[in-house]
C-alpha positions as CSV (number, residue, x, y, z in Angstrom):
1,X,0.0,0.0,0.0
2,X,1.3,3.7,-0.3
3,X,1.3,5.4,2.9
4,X,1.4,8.4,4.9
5,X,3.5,8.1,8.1
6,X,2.7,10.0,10.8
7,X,4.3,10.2,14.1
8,X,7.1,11.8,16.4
9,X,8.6,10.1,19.1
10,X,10.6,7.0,19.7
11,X,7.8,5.1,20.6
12,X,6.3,5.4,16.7
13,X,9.9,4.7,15.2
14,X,9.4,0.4,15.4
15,X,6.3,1.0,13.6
16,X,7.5,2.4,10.9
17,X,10.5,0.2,10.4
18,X,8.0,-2.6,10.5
19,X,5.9,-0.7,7.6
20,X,8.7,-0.5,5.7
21,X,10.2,-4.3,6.1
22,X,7.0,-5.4,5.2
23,X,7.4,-3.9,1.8
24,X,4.9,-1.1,2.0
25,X,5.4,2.4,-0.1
26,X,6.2,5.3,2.6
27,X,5.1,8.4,0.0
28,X,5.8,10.8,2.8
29,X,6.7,10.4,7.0
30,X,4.8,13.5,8.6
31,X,6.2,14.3,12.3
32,X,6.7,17.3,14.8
33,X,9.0,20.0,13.7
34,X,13.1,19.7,16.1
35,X,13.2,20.9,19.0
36,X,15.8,22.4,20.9
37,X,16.9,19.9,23.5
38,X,20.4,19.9,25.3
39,X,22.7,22.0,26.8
40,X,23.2,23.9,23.9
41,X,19.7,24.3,23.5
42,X,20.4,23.4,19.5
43,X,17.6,22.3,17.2
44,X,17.3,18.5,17.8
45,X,15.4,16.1,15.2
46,X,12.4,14.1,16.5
47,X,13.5,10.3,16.5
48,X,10.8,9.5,13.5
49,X,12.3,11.9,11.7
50,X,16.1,10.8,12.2
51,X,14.6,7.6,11.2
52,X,13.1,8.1,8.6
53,X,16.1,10.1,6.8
54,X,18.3,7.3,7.8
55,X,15.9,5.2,5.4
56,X,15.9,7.6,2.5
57,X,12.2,8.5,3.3
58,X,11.2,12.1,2.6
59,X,10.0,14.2,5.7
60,X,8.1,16.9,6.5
61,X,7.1,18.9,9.6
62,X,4.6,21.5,9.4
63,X,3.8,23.6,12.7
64,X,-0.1,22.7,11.6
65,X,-2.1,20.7,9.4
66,X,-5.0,23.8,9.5
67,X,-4.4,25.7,6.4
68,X,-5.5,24.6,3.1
69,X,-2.1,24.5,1.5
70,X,-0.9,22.1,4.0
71,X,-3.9,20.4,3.5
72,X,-3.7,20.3,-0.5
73,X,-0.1,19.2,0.2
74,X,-1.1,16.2,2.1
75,X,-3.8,15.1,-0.8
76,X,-1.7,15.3,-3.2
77,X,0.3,12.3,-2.0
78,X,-2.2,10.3,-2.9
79,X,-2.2,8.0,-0.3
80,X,-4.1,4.3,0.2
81,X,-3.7,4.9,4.1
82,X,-2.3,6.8,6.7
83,X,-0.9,5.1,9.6
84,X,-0.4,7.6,12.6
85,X,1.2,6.4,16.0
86,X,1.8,9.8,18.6
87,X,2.1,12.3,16.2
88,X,1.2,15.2,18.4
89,X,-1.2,17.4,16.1
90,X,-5.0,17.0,15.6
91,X,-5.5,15.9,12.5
92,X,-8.7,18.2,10.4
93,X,-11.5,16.3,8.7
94,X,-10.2,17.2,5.4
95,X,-6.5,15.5,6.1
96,X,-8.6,12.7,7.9
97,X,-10.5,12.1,4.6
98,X,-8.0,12.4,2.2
99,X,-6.3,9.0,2.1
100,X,-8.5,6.4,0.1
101,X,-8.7,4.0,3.5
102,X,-8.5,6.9,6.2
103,X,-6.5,7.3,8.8
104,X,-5.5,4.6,11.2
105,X,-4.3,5.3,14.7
106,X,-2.4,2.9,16.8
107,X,-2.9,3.6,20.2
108,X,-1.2,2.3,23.4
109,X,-4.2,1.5,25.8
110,X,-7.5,-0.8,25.7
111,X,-10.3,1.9,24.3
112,X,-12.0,3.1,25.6
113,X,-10.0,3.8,28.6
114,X,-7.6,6.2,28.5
115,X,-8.4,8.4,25.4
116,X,-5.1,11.4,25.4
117,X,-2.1,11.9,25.6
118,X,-0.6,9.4,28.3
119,X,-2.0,6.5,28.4
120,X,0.5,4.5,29.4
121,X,1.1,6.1,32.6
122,X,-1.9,6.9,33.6
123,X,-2.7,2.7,33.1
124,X,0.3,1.9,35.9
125,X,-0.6,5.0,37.9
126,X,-4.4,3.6,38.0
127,X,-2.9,0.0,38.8
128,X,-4.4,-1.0,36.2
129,X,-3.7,-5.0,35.8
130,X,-4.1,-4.8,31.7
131,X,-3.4,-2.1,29.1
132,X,-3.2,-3.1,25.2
133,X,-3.2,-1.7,21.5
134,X,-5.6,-0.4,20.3
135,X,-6.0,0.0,16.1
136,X,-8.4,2.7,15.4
137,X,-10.2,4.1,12.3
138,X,-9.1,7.8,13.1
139,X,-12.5,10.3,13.3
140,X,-12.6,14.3,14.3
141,X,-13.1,13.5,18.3
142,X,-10.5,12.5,21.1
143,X,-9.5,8.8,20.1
144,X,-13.2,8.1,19.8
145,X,-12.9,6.2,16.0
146,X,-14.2,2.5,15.7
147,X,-11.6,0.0,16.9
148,X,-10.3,-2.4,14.0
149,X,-8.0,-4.4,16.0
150,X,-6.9,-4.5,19.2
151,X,-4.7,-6.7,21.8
152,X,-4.3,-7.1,25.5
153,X,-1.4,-7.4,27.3
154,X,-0.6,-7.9,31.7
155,X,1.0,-5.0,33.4
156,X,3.6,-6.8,35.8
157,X,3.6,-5.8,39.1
158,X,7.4,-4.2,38.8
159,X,6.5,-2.9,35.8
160,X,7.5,0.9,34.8
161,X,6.4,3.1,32.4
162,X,9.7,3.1,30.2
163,X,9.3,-1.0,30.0
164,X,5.7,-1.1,29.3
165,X,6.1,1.7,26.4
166,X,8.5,-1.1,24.9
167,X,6.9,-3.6,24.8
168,X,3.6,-1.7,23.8
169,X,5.4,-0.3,20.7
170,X,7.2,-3.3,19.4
171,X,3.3,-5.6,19.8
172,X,1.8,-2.1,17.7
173,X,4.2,-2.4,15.1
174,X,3.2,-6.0,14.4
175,X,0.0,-5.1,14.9
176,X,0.0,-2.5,12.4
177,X,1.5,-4.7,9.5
178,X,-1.4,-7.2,10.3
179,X,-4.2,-4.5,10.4
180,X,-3.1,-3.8,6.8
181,X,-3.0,-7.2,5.7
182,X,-6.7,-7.5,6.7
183,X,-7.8,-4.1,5.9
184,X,-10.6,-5.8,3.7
185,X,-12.1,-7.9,5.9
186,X,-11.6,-6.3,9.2
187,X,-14.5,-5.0,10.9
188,X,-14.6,-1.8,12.6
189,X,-16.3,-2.2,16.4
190,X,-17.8,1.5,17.4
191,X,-16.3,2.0,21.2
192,X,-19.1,1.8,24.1
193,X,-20.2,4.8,25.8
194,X,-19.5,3.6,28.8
195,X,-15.9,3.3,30.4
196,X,-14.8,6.1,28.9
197,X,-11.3,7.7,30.6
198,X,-9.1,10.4,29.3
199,X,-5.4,10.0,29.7
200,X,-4.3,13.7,31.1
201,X,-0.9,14.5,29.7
202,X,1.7,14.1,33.0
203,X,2.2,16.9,34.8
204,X,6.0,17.5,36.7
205,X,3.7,18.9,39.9
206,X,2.9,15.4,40.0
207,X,6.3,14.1,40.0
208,X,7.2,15.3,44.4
209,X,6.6,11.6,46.4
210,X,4.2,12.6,49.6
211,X,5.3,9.3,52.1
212,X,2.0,9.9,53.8
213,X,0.6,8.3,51.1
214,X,-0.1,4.4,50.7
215,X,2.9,1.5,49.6
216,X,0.7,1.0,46.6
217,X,0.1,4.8,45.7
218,X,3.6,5.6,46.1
219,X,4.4,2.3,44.4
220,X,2.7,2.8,41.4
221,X,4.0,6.6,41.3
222,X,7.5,5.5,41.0
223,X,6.9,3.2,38.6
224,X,4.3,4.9,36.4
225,X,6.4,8.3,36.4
226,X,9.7,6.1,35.0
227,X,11.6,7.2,33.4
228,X,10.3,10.4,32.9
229,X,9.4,12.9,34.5
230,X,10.7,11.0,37.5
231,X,9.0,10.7,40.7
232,X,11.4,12.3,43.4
233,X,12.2,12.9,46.8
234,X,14.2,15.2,49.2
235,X,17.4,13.5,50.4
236,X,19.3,16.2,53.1
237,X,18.4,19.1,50.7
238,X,19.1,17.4,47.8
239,X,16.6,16.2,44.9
240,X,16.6,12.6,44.2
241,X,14.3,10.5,41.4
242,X,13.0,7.0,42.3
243,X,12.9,5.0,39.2
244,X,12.1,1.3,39.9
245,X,10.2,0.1,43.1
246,X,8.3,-2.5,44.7
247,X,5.8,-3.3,47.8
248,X,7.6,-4.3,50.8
249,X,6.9,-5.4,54.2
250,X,7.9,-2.9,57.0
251,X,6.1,0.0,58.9
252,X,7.5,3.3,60.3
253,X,7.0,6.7,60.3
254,X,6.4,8.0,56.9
255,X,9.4,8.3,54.8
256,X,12.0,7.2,57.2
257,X,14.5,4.4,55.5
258,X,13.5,1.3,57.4
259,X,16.9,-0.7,56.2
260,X,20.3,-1.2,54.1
261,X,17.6,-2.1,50.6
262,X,16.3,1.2,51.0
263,X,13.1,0.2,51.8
264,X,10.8,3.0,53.2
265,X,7.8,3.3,55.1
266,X,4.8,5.2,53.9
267,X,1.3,6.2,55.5
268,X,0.5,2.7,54.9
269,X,3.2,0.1,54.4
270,X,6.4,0.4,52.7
271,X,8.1,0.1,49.3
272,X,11.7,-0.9,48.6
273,X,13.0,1.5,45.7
274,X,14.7,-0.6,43.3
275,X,16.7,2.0,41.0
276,X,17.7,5.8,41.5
277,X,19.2,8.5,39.9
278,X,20.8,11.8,41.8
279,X,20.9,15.1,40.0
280,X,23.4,15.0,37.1
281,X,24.1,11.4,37.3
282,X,22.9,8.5,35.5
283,X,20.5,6.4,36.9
284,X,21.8,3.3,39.1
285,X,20.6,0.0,40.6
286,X,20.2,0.6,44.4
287,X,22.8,-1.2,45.5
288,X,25.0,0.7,43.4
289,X,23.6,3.9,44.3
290,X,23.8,3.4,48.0
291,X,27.2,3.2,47.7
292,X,27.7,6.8,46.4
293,X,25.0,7.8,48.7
294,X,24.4,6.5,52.2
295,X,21.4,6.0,53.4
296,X,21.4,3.9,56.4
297,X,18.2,3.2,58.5
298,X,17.1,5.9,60.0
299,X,17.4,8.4,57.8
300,X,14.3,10.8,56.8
301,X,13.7,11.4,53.5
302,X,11.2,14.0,52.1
């Protein structure tokens, strides 16, 4: 099939390789505009877009998709189908329209929970047990289209953010070759009205741990905020994040280290944090970290 690509960060890039391995025509890959990123604050390409130059694949990056010259510019590619996987602008009725089989989106929860922009979090902040892919015929709302094919997978109970989003993008890129493999005899299933969440994008004002709060709040903060933004706590003045966690057994007074596995009380329980990452540093697996940084029971964090 000839297709538009659409999408901007790392988690679309498998999807597109697996597009183009499975032989299809990419007529044009659509993504954000660079950004500055760094120290040097320098323009940065998105990772679709590195991507997709690295393949030889014309790009383009329009600030919008509003104006009729974009949108003529888009028609004229004459696409069967556009595949789009976190591209980051709404997409008009007339863009939505112009391919001759839509728009398909490929999106990283089980619609229709968690419509928006970070459904992947919010799934391990809820503690939710399942999340999946969702492959949807793209209409004007919020991730409302039909669902053409979708898959479930378990959220393990160590699970974080960063190692879901893996494995969630590597099952929508197969997931995507098969869609269009079956385009013709898939049938489109119109989402219930009922169940209906929205996936708010993730705050950083959500990011500060409150140890007053419950093992399995705190828990699933840690790991649903990893890698980024980074839940994080106050460590003798000085910021630290908390990537990787579990539930422990233990009780104390709310964030005091109960042990040498830094293992924490909260309000109710305790979790042992499993990886952490001090200011300017990469992140480390406890043990390792401990030994920059001691912690020893006793100490208050917060």
């Amino acid at each position: 099939m000839r297709i538009v690509f659409m999408g901007t960060p790392e988690f679309s890039v498998p999807v597109l390789e697996a597009l183009v391995g499975a032989g299809h025509e990419i007529a044009a890959v659509y993504c954000q505009p660079p950004r500055p990123a760094g120290r040097g604050k320098k323009d940065r390409p998105s990772p679709v877009q590195a991507r997709a130059e690295a393949l030889g694949l014309e790009v383009r990056h329009p600030v919008s998709l509003k104006g009729s010259g974009a949108q003529a510019e888009f028609a004229a590619l004459r696409a069967d189908v556009a595949v789009v996987v976190a591209y980051g602008l709404i997409l008009p009725v007339a863009v939505l329209d112009a391919p001759r089989f839509g728009c398909l989106n490929i999106h990283a929860s089980l619609l229709p929970r968690w419509r928006g922009a970070a459904p992947i979090h919010r799934a391990i902040l809820a503690g939710d047990a399942q999340t999946g892919i969702c492959i949807m015929q793209m209409e004007a709302g919020l991730d409302t289209g039909p669902v053409l094919l979708r898959a479930a997978v378990d959220i393990g109970a160590e699970e974080t953010t960063g190692a879901l989003h893996d494995r969630l993008s590597a099952l929508g890129a197969g997931m995507s070759v098969q869609a269009l493999e079956r385009l013709a005899e898939l049938r489109a299933e119109v989402q219930p009205e009922t169940g209906v969440s929205y996936a708010a994008k993730i705050d950083k004002s959500e990011a500060a741990v409150d140890w007053s709060g419950s093992a399995v709040e705190i828990d699933r903060q840690i790991r649903g905020l990893s890698p980024f933004p980074g839940a994080w706590t106050l460590v003798a003045g000085e910021r630290v994040k908390l990537l990787g966690a579990r539930l422990a057994e233990g009780q104390g007074a709310p964030g005091v280290v109960l042990d040498e596995a830094l293992t924490v009380a909260c309000g109710q329980g305790a979790v042992q944090v499993t990886r952490a990452q001090r200011a300017g540093r990469g992140a480390q697996e406890t043990g390792v970290f401990l030994r920059g940084m001691a912690l020893p029971a006793g100490t208050r964090l917060g």
